[in-house]
C-alpha positions in Angstrom: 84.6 134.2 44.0 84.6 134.1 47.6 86.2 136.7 49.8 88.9 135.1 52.1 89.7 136.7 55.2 93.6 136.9 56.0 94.4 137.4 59.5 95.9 140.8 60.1 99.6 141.9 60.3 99.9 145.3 60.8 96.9 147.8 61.9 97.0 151.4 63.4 98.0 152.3 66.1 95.1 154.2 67.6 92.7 151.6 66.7 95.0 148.9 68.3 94.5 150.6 71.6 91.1 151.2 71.5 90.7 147.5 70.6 92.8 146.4 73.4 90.5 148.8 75.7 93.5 151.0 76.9 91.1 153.9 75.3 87.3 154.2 76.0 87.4 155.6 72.3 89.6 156.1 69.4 89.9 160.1 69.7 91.1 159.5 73.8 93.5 157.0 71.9 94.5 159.1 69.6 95.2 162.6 72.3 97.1 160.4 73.9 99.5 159.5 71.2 99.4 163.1 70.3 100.5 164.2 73.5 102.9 162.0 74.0 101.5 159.8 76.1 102.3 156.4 73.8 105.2 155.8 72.4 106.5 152.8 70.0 109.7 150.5 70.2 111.0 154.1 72.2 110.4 157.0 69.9 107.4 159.2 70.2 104.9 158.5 67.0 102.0 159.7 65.4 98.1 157.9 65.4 98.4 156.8 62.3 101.4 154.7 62.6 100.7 150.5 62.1 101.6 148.2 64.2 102.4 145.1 64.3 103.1 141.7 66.7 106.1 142.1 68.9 106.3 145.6 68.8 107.1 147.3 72.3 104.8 149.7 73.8 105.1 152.5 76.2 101.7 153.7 77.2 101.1 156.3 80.4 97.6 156.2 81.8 97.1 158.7 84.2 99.8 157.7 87.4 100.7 154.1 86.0 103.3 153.3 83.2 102.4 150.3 81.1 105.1 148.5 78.8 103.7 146.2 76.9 104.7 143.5 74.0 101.9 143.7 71.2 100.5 139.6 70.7 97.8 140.1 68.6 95.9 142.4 66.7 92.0 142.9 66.9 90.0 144.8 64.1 87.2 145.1 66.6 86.4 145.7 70.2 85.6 142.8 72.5 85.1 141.4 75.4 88.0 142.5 78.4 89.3 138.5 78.4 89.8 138.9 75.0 91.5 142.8 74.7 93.8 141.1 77.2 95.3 138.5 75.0 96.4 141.5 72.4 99.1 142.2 74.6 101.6 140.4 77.0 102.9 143.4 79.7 106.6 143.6 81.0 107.0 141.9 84.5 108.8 144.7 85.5 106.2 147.0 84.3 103.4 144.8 86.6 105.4 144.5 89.7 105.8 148.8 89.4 101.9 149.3 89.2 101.3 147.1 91.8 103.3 149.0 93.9 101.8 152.3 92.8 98.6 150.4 93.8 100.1 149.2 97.3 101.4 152.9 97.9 98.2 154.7 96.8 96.3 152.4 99.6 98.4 153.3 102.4 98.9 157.0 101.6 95.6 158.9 102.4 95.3 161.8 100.3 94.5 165.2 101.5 91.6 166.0 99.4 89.7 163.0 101.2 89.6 165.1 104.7 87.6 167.4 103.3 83.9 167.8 102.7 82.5 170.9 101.4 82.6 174.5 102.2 84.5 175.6 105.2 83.1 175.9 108.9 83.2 178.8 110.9 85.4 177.1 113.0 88.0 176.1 110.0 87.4 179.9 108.4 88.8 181.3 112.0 91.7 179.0 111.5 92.4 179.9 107.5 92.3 183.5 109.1 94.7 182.5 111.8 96.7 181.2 109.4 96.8 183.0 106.3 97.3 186.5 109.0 93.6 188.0 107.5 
């Protein structure tokens, strides 16, 4: 008898994420859940919990806030094109990372100025400063 192969409707949630390359690998996927970092239709939840099409995702990556509508479900990792059509993202959600993005261009940060150990001319003015 042949084995038929159903198309899925409900899958975990850590390996969704992974699948849909949010998460390099399943254990980043699933810290993140842990430290509630992804939640589910609003309430904070644990890796093992399945989901399914049109649930609602919250899912914090570093500075940028993703809220996305789950579309599909993949039992394996592919290409990015394809990851990409397992989810549909809120516009609202879009427009506030592009802005994040537009900010983080303009604002220079203050780590950039510097490069490596201190002069002697920049130690005389940490002295100066600091009242050494």
């Amino acid at each position: 008898m042949p084995i038929e192969k159903t198309p899925l409707d409900k899958m975990r949630l850590d390996k969704w994420l992974w699948a849909a390359r949010f998460f390099k690998t399943r254990s980043l996927a699933t810290q993140a859940i842990d430290n509630g970092r992804v939640k589910q239709n609003g309430e904070r939840i644990k890796p093992a919990r399945e989901v399914k099409p049109g649930d609602r995702l919250d899912v914090q990556l570093g500075d940028a806030d993703w809220t996305l509508t789950v579309r599909a479900l993949a039992m394996q990792r592919g290409p990015a094109p394809v990851a990409q059509a397992l989810y549909e993202e809120d516009p609202a959600s879009h427009a506030r990372r592009q802005q994040q993005l537009r900010d983080r261009k303009l604002t220079v940060s203050p780590e950039a100025a510097i490069k490596g150990r201190p002069t002697k001319r920049d130690r005389r003015q940490i002295h100066r400063f600091t009242g050494e």
